[in-house]
C-alpha positions in Angstrom: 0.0 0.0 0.0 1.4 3.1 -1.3 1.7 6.7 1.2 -0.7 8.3 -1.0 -3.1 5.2 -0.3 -2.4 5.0 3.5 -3.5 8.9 3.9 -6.5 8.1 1.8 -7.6 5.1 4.0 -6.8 7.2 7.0 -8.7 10.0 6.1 -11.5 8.5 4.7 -11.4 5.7 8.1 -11.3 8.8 10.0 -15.0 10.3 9.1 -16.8 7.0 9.3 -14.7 6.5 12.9 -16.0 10.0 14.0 -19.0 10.7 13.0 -22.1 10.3 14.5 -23.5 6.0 14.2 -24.5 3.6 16.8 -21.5 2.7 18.3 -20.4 7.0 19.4 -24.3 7.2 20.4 -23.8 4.4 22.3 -20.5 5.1 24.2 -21.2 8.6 24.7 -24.7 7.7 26.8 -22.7 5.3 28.8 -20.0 7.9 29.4 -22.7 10.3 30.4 -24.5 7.7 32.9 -21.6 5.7 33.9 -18.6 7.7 34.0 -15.1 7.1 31.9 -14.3 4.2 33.8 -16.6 1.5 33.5 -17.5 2.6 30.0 -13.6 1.4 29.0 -14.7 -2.5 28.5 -17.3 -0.8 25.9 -14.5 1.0 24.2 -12.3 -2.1 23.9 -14.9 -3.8 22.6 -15.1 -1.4 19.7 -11.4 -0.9 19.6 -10.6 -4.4 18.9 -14.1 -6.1 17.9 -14.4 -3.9 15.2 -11.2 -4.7 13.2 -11.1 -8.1 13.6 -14.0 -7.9 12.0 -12.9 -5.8 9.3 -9.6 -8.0 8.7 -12.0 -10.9 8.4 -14.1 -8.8 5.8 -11.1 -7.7 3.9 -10.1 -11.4 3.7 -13.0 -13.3 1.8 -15.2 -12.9 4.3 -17.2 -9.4 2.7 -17.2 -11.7 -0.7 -19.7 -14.1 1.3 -21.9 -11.3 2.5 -21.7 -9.5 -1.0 -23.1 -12.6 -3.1 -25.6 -13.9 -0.6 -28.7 -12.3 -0.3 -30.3 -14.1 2.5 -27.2 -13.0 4.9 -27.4 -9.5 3.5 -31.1 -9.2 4.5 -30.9 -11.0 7.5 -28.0 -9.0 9.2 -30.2 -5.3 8.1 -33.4 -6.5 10.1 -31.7 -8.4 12.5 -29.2 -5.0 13.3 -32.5 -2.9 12.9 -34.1 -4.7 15.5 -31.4 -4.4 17.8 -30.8 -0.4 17.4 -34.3 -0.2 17.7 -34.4 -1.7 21.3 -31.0 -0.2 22.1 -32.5 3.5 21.1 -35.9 2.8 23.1 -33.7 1.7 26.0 -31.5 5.1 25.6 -34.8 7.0 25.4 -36.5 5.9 28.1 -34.0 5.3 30.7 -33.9 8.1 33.5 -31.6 8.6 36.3 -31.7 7.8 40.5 -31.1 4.3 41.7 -33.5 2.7 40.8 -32.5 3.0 36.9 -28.9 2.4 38.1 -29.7 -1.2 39.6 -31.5 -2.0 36.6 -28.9 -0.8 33.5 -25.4 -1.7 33.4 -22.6 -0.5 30.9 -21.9 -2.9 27.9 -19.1 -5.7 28.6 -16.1 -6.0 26.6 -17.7 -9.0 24.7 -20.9 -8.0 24.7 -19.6 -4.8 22.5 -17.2 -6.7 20.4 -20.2 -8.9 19.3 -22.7 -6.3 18.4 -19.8 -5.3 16.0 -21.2 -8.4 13.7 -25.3 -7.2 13.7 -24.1 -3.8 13.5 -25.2 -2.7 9.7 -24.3 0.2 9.2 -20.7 -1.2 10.8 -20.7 -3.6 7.9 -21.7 -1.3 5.2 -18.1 1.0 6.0 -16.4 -1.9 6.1 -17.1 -3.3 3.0 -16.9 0.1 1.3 -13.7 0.4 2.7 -12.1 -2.7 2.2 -13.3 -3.0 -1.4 -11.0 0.1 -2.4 -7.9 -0.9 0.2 -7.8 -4.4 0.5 -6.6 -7.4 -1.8 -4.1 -6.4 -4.5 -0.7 -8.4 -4.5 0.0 -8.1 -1.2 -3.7 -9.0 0.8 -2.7 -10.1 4.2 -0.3 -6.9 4.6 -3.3 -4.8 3.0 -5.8 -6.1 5.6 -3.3 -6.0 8.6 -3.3 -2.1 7.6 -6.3 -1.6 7.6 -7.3 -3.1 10.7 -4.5 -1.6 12.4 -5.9 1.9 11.2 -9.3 1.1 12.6 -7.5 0.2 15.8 -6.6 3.1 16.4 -9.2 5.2 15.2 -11.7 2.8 17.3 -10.2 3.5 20.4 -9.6 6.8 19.9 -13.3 8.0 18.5 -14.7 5.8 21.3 -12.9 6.9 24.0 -13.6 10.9 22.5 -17.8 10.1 22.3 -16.9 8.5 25.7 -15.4 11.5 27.4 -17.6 14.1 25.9 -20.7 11.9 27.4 -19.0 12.2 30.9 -18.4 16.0 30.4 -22.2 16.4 29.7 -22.8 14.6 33.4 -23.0 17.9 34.8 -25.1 19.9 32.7 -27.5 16.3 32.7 -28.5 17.3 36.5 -31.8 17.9 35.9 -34.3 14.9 34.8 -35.3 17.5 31.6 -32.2 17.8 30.5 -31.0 14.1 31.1 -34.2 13.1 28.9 -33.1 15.5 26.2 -30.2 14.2 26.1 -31.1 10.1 25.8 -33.6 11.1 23.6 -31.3 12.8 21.5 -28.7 10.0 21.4 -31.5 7.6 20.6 -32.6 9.5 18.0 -28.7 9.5 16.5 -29.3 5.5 16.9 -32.4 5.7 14.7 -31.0 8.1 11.8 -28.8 4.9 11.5 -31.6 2.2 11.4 -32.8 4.9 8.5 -30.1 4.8 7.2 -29.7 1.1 6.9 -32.9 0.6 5.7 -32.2 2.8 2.4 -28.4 1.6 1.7 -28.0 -1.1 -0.5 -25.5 -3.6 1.8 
């Protein structure tokens, strides 16, 4: 993989890392309810769940997905279903102990596996392994590129993570607390939206 190719994977790895999906909704309401600290086994699960995913993909694996239909559509309502619930769950859940006893951060396994049903997860890494991956050299390739996603996993994470706990303050009030699960669930279901008009 050529400098001018690395940058462009970067770059373009960069924006779908960063910008606004299930996974940063997901962190940054944890960060906000849970604190830094016992969101981290969420943001590892990202961190490394999410390349070994996308090495797999850039090995053979997105060829499997691309040609069979029934996979395709099952994974889309499948992953809908699940945002769904995860975005009503966001939505609805308030603060005080009760609430605390009853919701608990994601576990490190837990996140890494809801890489797989994640759609719109599957949709960037296809696109992105389509341009970057194979060529004469398609182990090295996919290394790369999971390596880039490592990186840009943990960090994006651990940035939605951190700005969720910096909103813990201004979430004081049960108004403001319910604008702001609402609004992360409705960043979850832009997705599902999303999903439901890309061709995967």
């Amino acid at each position: 993989m050529t400098f001018e190719h690395l940058l462009s994977l970067f770059m373009l790895s960069f924006v779908a890392a960063w910008t606004p999906g299930p996974n940063n909704a997901l962190v940054a309401s944890s960060g906000a309810r849970f604190g830094v600290r016992r969101t981290l086994p969420h943001v590892a699960g990202i961190g490394i769940g999410f390349p070994v995913m996308v090495f797999c993909i850039a090995l053979g694996l997105g060829e499997l997905f691309k040609y069979s239909s029934l996979l395709r559509e099952s994974l889309r309502w499948i992953g809908i279903a699940v945002l769904m619930w995860l975005s009503w769950k966001i939505a609805f859940s308030g603060g005080g102990a009760k609430a605390e006893n009853r919701i608990r951060p994601f576990t490190f396994w837990e996140s890494a596996a809801f890489q797989w049903i994640n759609p719109k997860g599957w949709v960037m890494a296809i696109s992105i392994t389509s341009q970057y991956a194979g060529g004469s050299h398609p182990y090295a390739n996919a290394i790369i590129i999971a390596a880039v996603f490592i990186f840009l996993g943990f960090t994006s994470a651990f940035g939605w993570t951190v700005f969720g706990k910096k909103m813990q303050r201004w979430l004081q009030t049960p108004l403001r607390l319910r604008v702001f699960n609402i609004s992360m669930a409705m960043l979850i279901l832009l997705s599902v939206f999303a999903i439901l008009k890309a061709e995967l």
